[in-house]
C-alpha positions in Angstrom: 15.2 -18.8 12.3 11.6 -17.8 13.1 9.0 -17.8 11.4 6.0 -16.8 13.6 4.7 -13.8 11.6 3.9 -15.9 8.4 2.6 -18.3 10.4 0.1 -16.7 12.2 -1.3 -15.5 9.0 -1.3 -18.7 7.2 -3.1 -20.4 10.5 -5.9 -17.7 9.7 -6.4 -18.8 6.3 -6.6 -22.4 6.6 -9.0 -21.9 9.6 -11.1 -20.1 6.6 -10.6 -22.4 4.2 -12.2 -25.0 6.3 -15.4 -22.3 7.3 -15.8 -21.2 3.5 -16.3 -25.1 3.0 -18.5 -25.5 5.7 -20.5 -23.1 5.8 -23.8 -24.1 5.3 -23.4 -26.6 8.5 -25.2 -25.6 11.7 -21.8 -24.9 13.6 -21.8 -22.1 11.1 -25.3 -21.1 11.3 -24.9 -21.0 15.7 -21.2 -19.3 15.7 -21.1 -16.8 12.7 -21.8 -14.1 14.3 -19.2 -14.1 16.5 -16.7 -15.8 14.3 -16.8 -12.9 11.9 -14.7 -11.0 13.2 -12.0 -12.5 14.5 -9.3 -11.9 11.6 -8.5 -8.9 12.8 -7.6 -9.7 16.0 -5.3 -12.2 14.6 -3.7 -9.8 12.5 -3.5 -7.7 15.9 -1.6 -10.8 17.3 0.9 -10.7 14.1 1.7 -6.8 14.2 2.8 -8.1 17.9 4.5 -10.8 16.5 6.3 -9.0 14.4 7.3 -6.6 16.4 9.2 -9.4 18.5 10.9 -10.7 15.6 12.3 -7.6 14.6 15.6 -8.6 15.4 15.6 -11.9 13.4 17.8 -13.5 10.9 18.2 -16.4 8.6 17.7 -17.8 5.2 16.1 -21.2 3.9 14.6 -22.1 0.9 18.8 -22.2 -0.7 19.0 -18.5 0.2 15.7 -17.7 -1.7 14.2 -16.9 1.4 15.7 -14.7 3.4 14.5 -12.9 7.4 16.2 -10.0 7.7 15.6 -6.5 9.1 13.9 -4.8 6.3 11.4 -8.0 5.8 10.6 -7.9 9.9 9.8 -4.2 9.2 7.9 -4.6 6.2 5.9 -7.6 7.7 5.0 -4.9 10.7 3.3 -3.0 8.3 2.0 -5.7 6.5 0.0 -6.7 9.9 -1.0 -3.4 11.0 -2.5 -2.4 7.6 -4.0 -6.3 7.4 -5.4 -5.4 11.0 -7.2 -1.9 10.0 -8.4 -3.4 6.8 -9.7 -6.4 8.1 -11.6 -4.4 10.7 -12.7 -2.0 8.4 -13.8 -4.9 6.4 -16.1 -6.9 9.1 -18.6 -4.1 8.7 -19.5 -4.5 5.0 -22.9 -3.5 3.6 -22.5 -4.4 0.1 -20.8 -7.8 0.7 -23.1 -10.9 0.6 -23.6 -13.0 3.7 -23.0 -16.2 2.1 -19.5 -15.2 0.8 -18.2 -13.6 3.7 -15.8 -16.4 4.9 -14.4 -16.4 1.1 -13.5 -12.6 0.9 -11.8 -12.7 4.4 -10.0 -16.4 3.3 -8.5 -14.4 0.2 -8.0 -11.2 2.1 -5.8 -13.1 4.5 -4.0 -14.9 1.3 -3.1 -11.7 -0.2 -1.6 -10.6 3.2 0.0 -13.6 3.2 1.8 -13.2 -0.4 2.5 -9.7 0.7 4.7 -11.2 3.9 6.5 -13.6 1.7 7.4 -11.1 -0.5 9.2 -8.8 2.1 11.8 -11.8 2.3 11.6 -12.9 -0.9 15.4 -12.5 -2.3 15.4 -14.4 -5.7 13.4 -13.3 -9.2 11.3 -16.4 -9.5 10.7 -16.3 -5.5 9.6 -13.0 -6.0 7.0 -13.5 -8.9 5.6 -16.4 -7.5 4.6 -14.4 -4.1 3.7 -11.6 -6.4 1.3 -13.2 -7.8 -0.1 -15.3 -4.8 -1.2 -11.4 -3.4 -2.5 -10.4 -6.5 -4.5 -13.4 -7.1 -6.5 -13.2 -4.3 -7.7 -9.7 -5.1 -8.7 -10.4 -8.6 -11.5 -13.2 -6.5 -12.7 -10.1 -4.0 -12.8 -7.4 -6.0 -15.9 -8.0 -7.6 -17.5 -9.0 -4.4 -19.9 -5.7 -4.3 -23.8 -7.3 -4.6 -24.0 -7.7 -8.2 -22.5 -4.2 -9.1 -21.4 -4.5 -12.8 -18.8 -1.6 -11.9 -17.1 -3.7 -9.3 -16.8 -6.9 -12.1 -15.3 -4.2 -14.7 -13.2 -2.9 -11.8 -11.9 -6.7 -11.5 -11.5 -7.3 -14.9 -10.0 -4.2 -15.5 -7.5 -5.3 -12.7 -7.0 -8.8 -13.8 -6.4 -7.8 -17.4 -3.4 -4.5 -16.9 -1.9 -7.5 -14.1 -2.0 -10.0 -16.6 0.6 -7.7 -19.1 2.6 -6.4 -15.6 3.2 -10.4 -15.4 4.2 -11.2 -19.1 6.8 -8.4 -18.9 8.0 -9.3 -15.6 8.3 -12.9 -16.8 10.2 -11.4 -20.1 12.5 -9.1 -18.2 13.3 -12.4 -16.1 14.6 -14.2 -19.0 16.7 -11.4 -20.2 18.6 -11.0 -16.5 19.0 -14.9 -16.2 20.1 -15.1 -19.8 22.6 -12.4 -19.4 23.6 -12.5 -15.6 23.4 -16.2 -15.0 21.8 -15.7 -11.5 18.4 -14.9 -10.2 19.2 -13.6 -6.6 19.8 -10.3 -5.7 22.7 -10.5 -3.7 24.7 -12.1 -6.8 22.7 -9.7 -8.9 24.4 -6.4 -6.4 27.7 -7.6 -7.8 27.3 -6.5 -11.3 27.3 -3.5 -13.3 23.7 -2.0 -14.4 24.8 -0.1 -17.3 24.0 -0.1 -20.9 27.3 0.0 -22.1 28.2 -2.7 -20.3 25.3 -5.0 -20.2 22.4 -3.6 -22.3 20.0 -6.9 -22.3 20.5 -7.1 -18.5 19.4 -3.4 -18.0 16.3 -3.9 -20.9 15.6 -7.3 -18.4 15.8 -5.0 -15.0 13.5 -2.5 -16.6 10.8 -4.9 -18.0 10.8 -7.2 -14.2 10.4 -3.5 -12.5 7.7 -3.0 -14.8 5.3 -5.8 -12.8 6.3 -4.1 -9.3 5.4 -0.4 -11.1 1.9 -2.2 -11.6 1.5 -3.2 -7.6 2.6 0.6 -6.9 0.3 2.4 -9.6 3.3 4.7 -11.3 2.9 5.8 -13.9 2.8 4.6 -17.2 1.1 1.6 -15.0 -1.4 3.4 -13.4 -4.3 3.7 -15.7 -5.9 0.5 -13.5 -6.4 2.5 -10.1 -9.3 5.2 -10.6 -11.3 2.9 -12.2 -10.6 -0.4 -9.5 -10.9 2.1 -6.8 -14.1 3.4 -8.0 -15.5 -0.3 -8.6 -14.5 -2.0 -6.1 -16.3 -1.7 -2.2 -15.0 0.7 0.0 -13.8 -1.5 2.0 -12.1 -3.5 -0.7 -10.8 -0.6 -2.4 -9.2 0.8 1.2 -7.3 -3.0 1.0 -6.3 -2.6 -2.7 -5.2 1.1 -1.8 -2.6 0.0 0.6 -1.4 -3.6 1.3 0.0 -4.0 -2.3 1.7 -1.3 -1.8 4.0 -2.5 0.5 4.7 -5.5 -1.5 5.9 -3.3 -4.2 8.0 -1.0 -2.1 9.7 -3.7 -0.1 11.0 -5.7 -3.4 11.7 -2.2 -5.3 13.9 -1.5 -2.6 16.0 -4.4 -2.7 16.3 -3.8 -6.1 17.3 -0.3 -5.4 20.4 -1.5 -3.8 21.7 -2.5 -7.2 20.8 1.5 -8.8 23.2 4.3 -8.0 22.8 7.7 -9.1 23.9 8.4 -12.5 22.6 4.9 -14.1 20.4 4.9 -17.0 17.6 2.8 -15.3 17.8 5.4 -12.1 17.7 8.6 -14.2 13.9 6.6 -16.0 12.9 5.9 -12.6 13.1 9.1 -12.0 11.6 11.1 -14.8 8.5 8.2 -14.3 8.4 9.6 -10.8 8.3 14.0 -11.9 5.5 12.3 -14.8 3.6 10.4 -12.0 3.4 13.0 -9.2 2.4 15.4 -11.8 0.0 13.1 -13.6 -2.0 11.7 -10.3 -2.0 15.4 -8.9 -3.7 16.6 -12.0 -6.2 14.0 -12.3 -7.3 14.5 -9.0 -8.1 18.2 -9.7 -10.9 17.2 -11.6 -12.4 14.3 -9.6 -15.8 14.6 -7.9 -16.1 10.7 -6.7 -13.8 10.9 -3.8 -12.5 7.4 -4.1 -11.7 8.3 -7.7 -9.7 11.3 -6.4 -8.0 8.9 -3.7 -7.2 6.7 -7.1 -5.2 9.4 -8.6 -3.3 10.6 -5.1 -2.3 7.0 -5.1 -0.2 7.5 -8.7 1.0 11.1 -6.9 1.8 9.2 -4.0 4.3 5.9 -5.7 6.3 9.1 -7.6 6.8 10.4 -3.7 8.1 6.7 -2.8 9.9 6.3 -5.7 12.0 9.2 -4.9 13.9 7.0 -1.7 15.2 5.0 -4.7 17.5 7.9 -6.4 20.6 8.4 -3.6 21.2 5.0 -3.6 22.2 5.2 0.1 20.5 3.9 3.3 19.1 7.4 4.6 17.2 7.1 1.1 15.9 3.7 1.6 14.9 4.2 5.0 12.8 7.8 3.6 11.1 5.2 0.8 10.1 2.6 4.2 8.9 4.8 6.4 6.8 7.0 3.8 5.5 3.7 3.1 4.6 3.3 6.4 2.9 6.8 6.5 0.9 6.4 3.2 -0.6 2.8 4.3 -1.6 4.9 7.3 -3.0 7.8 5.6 -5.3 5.8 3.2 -6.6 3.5 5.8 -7.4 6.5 7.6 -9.6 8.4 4.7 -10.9 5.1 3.5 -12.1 4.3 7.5 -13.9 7.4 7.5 -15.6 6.7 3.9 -16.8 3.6 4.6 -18.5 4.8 7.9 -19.9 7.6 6.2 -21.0 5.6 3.8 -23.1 3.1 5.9 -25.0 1.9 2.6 -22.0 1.3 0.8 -22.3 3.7 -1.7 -19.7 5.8 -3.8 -19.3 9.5 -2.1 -19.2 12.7 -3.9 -17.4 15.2 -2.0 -20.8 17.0 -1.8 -22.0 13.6 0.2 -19.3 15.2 2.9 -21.1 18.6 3.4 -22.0 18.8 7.4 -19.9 16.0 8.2 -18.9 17.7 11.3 -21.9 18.6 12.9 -23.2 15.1 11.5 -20.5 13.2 12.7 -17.5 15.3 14.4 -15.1 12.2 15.2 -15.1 11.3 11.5 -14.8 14.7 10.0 -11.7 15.1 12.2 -10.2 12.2 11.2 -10.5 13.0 7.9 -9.1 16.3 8.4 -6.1 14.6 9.8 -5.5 12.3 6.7 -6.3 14.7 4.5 -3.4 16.9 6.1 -1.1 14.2 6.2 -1.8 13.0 2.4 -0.8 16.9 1.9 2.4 16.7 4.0 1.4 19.3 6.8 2.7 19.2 10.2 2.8 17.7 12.5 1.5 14.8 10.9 3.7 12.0 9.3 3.3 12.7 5.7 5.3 16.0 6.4 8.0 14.0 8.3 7.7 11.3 5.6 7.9 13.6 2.4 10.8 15.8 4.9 13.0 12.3 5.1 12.4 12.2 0.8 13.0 15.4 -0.1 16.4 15.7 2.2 17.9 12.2 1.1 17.1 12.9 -2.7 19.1 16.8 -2.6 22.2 16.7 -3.0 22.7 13.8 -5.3 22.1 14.6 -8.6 18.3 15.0 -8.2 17.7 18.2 -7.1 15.4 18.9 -10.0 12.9 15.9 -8.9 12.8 17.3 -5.0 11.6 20.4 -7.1 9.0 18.9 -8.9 7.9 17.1 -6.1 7.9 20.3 -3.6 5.5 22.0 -6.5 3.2 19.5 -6.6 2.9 18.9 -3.0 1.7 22.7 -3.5 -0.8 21.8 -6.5 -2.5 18.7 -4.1 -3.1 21.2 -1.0 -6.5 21.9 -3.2 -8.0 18.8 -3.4 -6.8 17.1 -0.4 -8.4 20.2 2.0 -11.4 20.6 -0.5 -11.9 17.4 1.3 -11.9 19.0 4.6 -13.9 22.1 3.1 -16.7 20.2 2.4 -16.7 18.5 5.7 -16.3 22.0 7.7 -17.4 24.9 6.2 -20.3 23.4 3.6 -23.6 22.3 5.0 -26.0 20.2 3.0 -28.5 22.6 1.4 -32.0 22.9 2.2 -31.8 21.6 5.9 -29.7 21.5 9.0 -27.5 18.8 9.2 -28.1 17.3 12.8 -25.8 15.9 15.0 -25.6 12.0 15.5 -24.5 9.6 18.2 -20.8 8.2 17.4 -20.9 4.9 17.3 -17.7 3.7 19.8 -16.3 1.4 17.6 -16.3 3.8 14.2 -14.8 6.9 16.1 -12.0 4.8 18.3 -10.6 3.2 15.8 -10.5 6.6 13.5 -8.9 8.0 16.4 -6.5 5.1 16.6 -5.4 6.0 12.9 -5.4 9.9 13.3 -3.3 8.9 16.8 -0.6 7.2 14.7 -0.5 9.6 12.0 -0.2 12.5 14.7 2.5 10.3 16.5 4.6 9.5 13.3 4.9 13.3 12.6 5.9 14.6 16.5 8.6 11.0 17.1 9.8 9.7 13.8 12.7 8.6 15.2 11.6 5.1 16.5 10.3 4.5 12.8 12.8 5.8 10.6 15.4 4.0 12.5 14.0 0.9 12.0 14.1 1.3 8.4 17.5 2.9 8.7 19.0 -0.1 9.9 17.1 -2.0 7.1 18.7 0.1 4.8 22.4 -0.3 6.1 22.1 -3.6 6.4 20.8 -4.1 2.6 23.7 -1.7 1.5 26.3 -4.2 3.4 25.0 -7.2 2.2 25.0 -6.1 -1.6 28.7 -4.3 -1.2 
């Protein structure tokens, strides 16, 4: 079995360890400018990886630990987002000098967690790489120059993470007291109904509970304005997306043991109508854009959550790739904040006014985020939300593909206010004039636009990745 993608990552970290430690040496001193930026490009070399381990399988670890399809596509995304974050991240304003080799360690560690989470296939394998990627966030997100906002924003985080982990831990004990097994392919055997097994179902609920937390549904969502708002930009555009995945990949091999009709599919589903609705609301009212990007995140994990209610691989394979699609979009807005914001400042959405004549790459990829965070063609979120919408219908959740349909409608105001501000809104009382791009900033936000324009024209390599996944995971647990 290979191994390669976890390994390149953990290679990264321990290099990091050893710089955080040594940091006040004079190798440090001569090299640092040149070694600080060379995460990314080793997260570059793991999406490549990855990509060539697609195809692998195995177990170790007594079958706790398990390469299969779905974790080789999750650990693609993984990388890429790790990549675009990192890079995003070597630019930082508001991070201090001295603790830069510590933020990137961590980052890399929570990337890490998040890799052995896609093949994590046993409870206890599963919280203990939860919380290895959640750990390491609650050391960077306070990393923002002394801001007391960013240390609420990490105690806030630590604190709602904290009570995802206790009932996590509880529901644990419930499902090993009443199942007598802790992996997931045993687990697929059994019935998951009240009337059957009533503590096991109370068990399932309260252990999704800590993977509800990582995706920001609601009722668990109260965390992600405020964190968002706290944190950096270019911590909050890691804590936007990576743990995302995490969450996704493990609900998904969890979803293998729902089918339509259950008790615990029929609450995942009125959580999902409540947290589209909720998020979409919020955002109506939000001036701080990362704010609003905090409560299109709880809109957002009711869209994934959807992929869950078939119970089939077409569904699974929607709730991967519309993972894949919303790490893409958020990296995308959050690249084009933390240019904008060269200071490292929060921005308004009057800070946007002008962007275009300002800065015209930018302000087009934002428009392209923004579209895709909509679901407007032909970007991905509109193939992503299409795959959702058409594996949910027909299967006893017709009434959620309505709710969701509506308020895809509701967010077209806030998501284009977005681009309003950036195109038709100059700053008042002079002309906004028109900068030099910098190279890097606008190829890499062309990159991102690129992919998101790519994943709406040819889904098809994408989805059938995750396809496969699915089918796979459906074989396995029948």
């Amino acid at each position: 079995m290979d191994f390669r993608p976890e390994l390149v990552i953990s290679e990264s970290f321990q290099f990091l360890v050893v710089a955080a430690l040594f940091f006040q040496s004079l190798l440090y001193k001569v090299v640092s400018i040149r070694m600080r930026s060379w995460l990314p490009w080793v997260a570059g070399l793991g999406v490549a990886v990855n990509l060539f381990c697609l195809n692998t399988q195995g177990t170790m670890f007594y079958g706790s630990y398990q390469v299969d399809q779905l974790s080789q596509y999750f650990k693609v995304i993984v990388a890429l987002g790790f990549f675009f974050a990192s890079l995003n991240a070597t630019r930082q304003p508001t991070l201090p000098h001295e603790k830069r080799y510590d933020y990137f360690l961590f980052m890399a560690l929570s990337a890490w967690g998040l890799m052995l989470m896609a093949s994590a296939v046993e409870l206890i394998t599963i919280y203990l790489a939860l919380e290895l990627s959640s750990y390491s966030l609650y050391a960077i997100l306070p990393l923002r120059s002394k801001d007391r906002q960013a240390a609420e924003a990490g105690i806030k985080y630590i604190l709602f993470g904290a009570v995802a982990t206790a009932l996590a831990l509880y529901g644990f004990s419930y499902i090993l007291a009443t199942q007598h097994t802790s992996y997931l392919a045993t687990l697929a055997i059994y019935t998951w109904t009240w009337a059957d097994s009533p503590l096991a179902v109370v068990g399932l609920v309260l252990f999704l509970g800590g993977m509800l937390y990582k995706l920001a549904l609601f009722p668990f969502h109260f965390w992600a304005p405020d964190v968002y708002q706290g944190a950096s930009n270019e911590t909050a555009a890691f804590v936007a997306t990576l743990p995302k995945l995490g969450a996704m990949v493990v609900l998904i091999r969890l979803g293998a043991l729902l089918t339509p009709g259950l008790e615990i599919t029929h609450l995942l589903a009125i959580l999902a109508a409540v947290s589209m609705t909720w998020g979409n609301l919020g955002a109506l009212a939000q001036r701080d854009v990362k704010r609003l990007l905090g409560y299109s995140t709880v809109a957002h994990a009711g869209y994934m959550i959807m992929g869950l209610m078939p119970g089939n691989a077409e569904g699974l394979a929607a709730a991967g790739f519309y993972a894949l699609v919303y790490v893409l979009m958020n990296l995308t807005c959050f690249w084009v904040l933390s240019r904008v914001a060269a200071d490292g400042r929060n921005l308004y959405l009057e800070d946007l006014n002008g962007l275009h004549r300002r800065s015209p790459a930018m302000a087009l990829a934002l428009a392209v985020g923004a579209f895709a965070l909509v679901g407007l063609p032909p970007t991905g979120g509109f193939m992503g939300k299409l795959f959702l919408f058409t594996a949910a219908w027909g299967h006893g959740y017709d009434w959620l593909v309505i709710v969701a349909a509506l308020n895809a409608a509701i967010s077209i105001y806030y998501y284009l206010n977005l681009v309003r501000h950036a195109y038709t809104q100059d700053q008042p009382g002079r002309e906004p004039a028109a900068q030099p791009e910098p190279r890097f900033s606008a190829f890499w936000a062309g990159a991102l636009a690129l992919l998101l324009l790519f994943l709406g024209v040819l889904p098809g390599p994408a989805f059938n990745l995750a396809l496969r996944a699915g089918e796979a995971l459906l074989k396995l647990g029948g």
